[in-house]
Structure formats: structure tokens, C-alpha cells
C-alpha positions as CSV (number, residue, x, y, z in Angstrom):
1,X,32.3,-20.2,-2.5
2,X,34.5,-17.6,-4.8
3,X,33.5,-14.0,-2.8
4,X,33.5,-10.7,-4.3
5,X,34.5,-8.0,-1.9
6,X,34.6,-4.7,-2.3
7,X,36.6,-2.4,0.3
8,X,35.0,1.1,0.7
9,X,36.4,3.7,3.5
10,X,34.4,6.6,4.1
11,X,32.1,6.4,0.7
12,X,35.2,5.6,-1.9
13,X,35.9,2.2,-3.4
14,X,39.5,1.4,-3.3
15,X,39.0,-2.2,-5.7
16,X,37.6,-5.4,-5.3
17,X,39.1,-9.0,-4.6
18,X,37.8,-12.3,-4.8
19,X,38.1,-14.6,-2.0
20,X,41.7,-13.9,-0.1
21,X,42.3,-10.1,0.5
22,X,43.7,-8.9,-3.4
23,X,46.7,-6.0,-3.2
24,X,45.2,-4.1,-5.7
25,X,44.8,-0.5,-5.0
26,X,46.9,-0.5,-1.8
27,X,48.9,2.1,-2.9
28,X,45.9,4.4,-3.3
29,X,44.4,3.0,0.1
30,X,47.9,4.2,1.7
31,X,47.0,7.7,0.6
32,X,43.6,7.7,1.9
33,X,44.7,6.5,5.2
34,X,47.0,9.4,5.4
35,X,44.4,11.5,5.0
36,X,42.0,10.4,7.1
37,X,44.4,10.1,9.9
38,X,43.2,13.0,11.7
39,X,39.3,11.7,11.9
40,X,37.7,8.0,12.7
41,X,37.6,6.2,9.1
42,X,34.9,3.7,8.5
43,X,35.6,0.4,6.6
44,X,32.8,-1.3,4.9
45,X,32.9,-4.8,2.8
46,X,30.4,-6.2,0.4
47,X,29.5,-9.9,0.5
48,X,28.2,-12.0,-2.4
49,X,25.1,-14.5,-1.2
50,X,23.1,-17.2,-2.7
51,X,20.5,-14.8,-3.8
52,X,21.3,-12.3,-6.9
53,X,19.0,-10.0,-5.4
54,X,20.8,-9.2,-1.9
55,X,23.9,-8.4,-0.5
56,X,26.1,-8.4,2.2
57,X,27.4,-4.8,3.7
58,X,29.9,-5.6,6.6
59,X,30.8,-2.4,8.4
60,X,33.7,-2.6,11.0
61,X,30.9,-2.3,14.0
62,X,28.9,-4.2,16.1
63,X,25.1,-3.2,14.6
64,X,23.1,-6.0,17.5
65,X,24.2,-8.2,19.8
66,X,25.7,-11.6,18.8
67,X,23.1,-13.7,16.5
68,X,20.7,-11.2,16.7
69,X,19.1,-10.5,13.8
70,X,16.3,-7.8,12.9
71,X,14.8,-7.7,9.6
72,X,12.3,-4.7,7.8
73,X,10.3,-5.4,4.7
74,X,8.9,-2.6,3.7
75,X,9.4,1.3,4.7
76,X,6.3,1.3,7.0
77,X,8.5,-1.6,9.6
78,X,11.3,1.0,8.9
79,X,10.3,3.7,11.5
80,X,12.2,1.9,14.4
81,X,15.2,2.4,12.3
82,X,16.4,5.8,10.9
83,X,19.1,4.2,8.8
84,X,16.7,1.5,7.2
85,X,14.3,4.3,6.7
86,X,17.0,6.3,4.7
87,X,18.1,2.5,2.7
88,X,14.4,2.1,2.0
89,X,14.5,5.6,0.2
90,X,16.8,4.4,-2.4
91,X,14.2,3.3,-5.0
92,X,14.5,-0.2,-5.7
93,X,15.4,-1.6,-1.8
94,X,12.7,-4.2,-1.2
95,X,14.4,-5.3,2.0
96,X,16.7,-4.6,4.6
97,X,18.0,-6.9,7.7
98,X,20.8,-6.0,10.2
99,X,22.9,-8.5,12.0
100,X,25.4,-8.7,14.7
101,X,28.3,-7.7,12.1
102,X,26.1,-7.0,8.7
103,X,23.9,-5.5,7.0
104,X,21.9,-7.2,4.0
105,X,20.0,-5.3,1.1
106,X,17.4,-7.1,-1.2
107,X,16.8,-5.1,-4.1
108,X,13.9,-6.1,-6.9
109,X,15.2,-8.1,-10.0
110,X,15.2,-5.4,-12.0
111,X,17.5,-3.5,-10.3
112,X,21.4,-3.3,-11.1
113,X,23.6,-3.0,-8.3
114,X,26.4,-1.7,-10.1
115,X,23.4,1.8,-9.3
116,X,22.4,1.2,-6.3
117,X,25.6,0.6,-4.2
118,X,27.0,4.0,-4.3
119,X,23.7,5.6,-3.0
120,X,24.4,2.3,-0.4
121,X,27.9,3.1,0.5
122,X,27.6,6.7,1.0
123,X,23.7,6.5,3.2
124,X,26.0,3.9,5.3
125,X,29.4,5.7,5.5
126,X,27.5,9.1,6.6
127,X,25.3,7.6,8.9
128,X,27.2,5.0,10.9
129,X,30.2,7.9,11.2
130,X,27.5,10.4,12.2
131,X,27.1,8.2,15.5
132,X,23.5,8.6,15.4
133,X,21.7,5.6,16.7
134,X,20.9,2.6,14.3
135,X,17.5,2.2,16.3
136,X,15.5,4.4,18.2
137,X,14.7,4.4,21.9
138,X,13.0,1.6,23.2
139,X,13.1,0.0,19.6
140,X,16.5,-1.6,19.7
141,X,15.5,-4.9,21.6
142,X,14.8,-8.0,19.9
143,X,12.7,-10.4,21.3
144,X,14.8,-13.6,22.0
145,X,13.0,-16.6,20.4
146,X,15.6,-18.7,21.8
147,X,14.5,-21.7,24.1
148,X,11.5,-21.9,26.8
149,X,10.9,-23.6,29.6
150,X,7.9,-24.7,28.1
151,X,9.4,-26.6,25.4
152,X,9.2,-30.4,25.3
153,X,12.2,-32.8,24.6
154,X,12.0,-32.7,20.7
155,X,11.6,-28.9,20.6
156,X,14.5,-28.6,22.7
157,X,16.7,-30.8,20.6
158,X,15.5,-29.2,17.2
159,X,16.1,-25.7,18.5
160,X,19.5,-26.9,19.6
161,X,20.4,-27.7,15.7
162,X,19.4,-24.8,14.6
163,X,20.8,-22.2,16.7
164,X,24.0,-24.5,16.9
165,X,24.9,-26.0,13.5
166,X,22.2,-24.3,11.3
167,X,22.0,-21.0,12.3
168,X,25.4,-19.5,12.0
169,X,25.5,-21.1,8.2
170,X,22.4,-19.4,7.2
171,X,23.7,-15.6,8.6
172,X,27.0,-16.2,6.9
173,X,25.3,-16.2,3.8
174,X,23.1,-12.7,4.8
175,X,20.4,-14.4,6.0
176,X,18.5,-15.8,9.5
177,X,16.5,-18.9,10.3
178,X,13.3,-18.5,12.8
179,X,12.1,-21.9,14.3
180,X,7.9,-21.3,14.4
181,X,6.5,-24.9,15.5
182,X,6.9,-28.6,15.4
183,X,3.8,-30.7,14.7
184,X,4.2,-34.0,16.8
185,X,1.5,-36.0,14.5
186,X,3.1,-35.2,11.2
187,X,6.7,-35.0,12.4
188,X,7.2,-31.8,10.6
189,X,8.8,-28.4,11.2
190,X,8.1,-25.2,10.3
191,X,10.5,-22.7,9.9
192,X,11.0,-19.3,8.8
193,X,13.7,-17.8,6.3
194,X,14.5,-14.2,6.5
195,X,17.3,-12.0,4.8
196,X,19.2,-13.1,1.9
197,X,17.6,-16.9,2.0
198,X,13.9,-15.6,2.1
199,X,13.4,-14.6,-1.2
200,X,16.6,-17.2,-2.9
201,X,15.7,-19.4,-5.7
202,X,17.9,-22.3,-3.8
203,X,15.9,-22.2,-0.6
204,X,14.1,-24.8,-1.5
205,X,17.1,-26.9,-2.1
206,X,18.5,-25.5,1.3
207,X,15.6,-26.7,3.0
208,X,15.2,-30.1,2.4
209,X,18.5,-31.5,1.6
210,X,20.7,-28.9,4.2
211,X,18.2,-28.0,6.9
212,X,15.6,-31.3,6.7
213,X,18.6,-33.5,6.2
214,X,20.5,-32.5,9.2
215,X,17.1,-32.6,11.2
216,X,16.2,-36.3,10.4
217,X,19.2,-37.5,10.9
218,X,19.9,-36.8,14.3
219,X,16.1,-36.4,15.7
220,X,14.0,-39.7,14.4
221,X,10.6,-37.7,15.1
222,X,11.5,-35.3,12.6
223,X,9.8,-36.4,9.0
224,X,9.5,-33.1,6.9
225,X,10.7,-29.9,7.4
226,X,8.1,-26.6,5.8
227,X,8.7,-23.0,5.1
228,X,6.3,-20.3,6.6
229,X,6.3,-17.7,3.8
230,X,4.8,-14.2,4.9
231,X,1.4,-13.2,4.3
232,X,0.9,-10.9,0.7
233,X,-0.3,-7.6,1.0
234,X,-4.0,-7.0,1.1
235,X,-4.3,-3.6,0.5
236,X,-2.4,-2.2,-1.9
237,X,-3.8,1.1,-2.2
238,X,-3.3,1.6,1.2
239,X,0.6,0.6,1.1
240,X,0.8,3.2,-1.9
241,X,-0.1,5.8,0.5
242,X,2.2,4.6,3.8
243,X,5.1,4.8,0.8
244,X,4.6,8.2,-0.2
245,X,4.4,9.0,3.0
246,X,7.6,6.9,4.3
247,X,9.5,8.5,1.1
248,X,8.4,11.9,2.2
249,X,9.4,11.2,5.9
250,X,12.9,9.5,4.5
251,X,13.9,12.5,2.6
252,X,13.4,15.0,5.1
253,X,15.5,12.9,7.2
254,X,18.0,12.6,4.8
255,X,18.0,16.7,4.7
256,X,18.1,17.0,8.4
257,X,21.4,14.8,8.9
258,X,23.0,16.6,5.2
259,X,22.7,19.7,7.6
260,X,24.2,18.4,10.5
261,X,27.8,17.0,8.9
262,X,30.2,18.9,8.4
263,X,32.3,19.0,5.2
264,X,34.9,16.8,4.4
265,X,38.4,18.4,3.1
């Protein structure tokens, strides 16, 4: 798959290249390194995915340990996370998941990126030199959903798939797989799609012939293969209000750090 990528150090775009590394702009990159010699310089790369709607930031640090994944879907899930909180401030951002190495942003349909990745670049490039924690305290675990001493024969081998063969496909494309059960009587599976795949228009094509194919094929029990989509809202007057009040709680954050760094020559 042809990938855009856009090289960005410290908040400024120095040109895009599909696939292999381009040489455009290197001789304006060479000045910018010389100026940022004397202070740490963040790199940051966008990734295409399957799905129009999100994208791939890949900063050059570790954001969770290896395969990890943690995903917020709205601004109220946000408060474990300062920097999601701040992402989820930019009008538009209907999602925002952080990986061992990335960071994917869903944005709603009707929003144009060529907008919204500046506000992106610069939220990321001040907050991730700031060195101010990506989670707070006693919020950065992630529950491991990995395999249990409880599991049966099948569930072992299907959970081996996944996190082996499946897994690592689905995050390079900005997006997770959850394994949720395995019904022994109808031979099916039921998994969970999160980032970049939740909301993609080919998931349903990724399901059955990628992830159902594989499945069959080397585990006889296994017949179908089901998405678990997330529950809708309920109460929408009520999320109204958590916004206003997550916007209002974003931008005084956003204030508070503007304070805190200092200007840049």
C-alpha cells in the first residue's frame, strides 16, 4: 500500500513522500536541524490507513509498552489522558487511540484534514517535548487481555492467531483487535475492532475474508467470526453537558501548559 508521510520536527512540515523516504525539502530540513541543535527536536510522521477518517501520527517515542494499545472515544474517557484531553479539544476529533509507537486520530466525515493536522502537529509537538506525562498516575496501566489459565484448548489456539499473525497487521494499519468470546455450539467468534478498523468501511471485508479466513483454516471448530460493535449513546443530553464541560476543562489545560513553555527563538 502507496503511504503518504509527512515529516514534521517541532510543529513545521518539511514535505511529504510516498512510500520510500522522498529527498524533497532536505535542504530546508538541514537548516532546521542546525537550529535546533542546541535543544531535543521531536520528529513526527503521518500514516495513511484503510479508513479516510483516521490517521496515523508516529512520534519518535515509546507512548505504551509493546502491543499495548489504549483507545478513548469520547472527551469524558479522556480524563486519564491530558494529551487526549487536549486532541479531543480540536473540534471535529471523534477518536483517539495510542499505541506502543503511534498515535491514531478519527475525525467525523465532514472534516478536512488538510485543517485539522496543524492544530494536531503542534498539540503533539508541545506536549510530548513538554515531558509531561501522556497518562496520569495510576492511569497508565492497561489491563492485559492476553491469555488465562482458564482458557480451554480452542481459546488458547485462537488467541494465539490473533495476537501472533493478526494482531500486529491490524496496529500497522492504526488500529487493535480485542478477542471477547468464542461460542463452542455455534463455532463463532466475537471480536472487537478498535482504532482506525473500528469505524472502516472495509472491516467487514477484513473480517470475514482476512480475520475469519485465517481462523477456519487452521482451527476446524471455528465456523464464523462476529464483530462486537459498541453500545450507542443513550443520553444525549447528558453527553452535551460532559462536552461542555470536557471543552471547558481542555482549554484551561491548554492555557496552563501555553504558560509553562518557554518561547522558541
Amino acid at each position: 500500500m502507496a503511504v503518504k508521510r509527512d515529516l514534521i520536527i517541532n510543529g513545521n512540515v518539511f514535505g511529504s513522500a510516498s512510500g520510500a523516504s522522498g529527498v524533497s525539502g532536505v535542504n530546508s530540513l538541514n537548516l532546521a536541524l542546525r537550529g535546533v541543535n542546541s535543544r531535543r527536536s521531536l520528529f513526527i510522521q503521518t500514516q495513511t490507513t484503510p479508513n479516510d477518517s483516521a490517521l496515523k501520527f508516529l512520534p519518535s517515542i515509546k507512548i505504551l509498552e509493546n502491543d499495548q494499545t489504549l483507545e478513548f472515544l469520547s472527551g469524558r474517557e479522556a480524563y486519564k489522558s491530558p494529551l487526549a484531553m487536549k486532541l479531543f479539544a480540536i473540534d471535529g476529533i471523534k477518536a483517539v487511540m495510542f499505541g506502543s509507537d503511534f498515535i491514531t486520530v478519527e475525525k467525523s466525515i465532514e472534516e478536512d484534514w488538510s485543517l485539522l493536522k496543524p492544530e494536531i502537529f503542534a498539540i503533539l509537538t508541545e506536549f510530548l517535548n513538554s515531558g509531561t506525562p501522556i497518562f496520569l498516575e495510576g492511569h497508565e496501566q492497561i489491563e492485559d487481555p492476553g491469555f488465562d489459565e482458564d482458557d480451554d484448548e480452542i481459546v488458547l489456539m485462537i488467541k494465539e492467531l490473533i495476537f501472533t499473525r493478526i494482531r500486529p497487521a491490524i496496529q500497522d494499519d492504526g488500529g487493535d483487535i480485542d478477542f471477547v468470546s468464542f461460542d463452542e455450539d455455534s463455532g463463532t467468534v466475537f471480536l472487537k475492532l478498535r482504532g482506525a478498523c473500528r469505524s472502516c468501511s472495509s472491516s467487514a471485508v477484513t473480517l470475514k475474508n482476512g480475520i475469519e479466513s485465517m481462523l477456519k483454516h487452521y482451527i476446524e471448530e471455528v465456523k464464523n467470526v462476529e464483530q462486537i460493535e459498541e453500545p450507542p449513546v443513550e443520553n444525549e443530553a447528558a453527553l452535551m453537558e460532559l462536552e461542555k464541560q470536557r471543552l471547558t476543562n481542555a482549554a484551561k489545560l491548554n492555557r496552563e501548559m501555553a504558560d509553562d513553555v518557554p518561547p522558541i527563538l
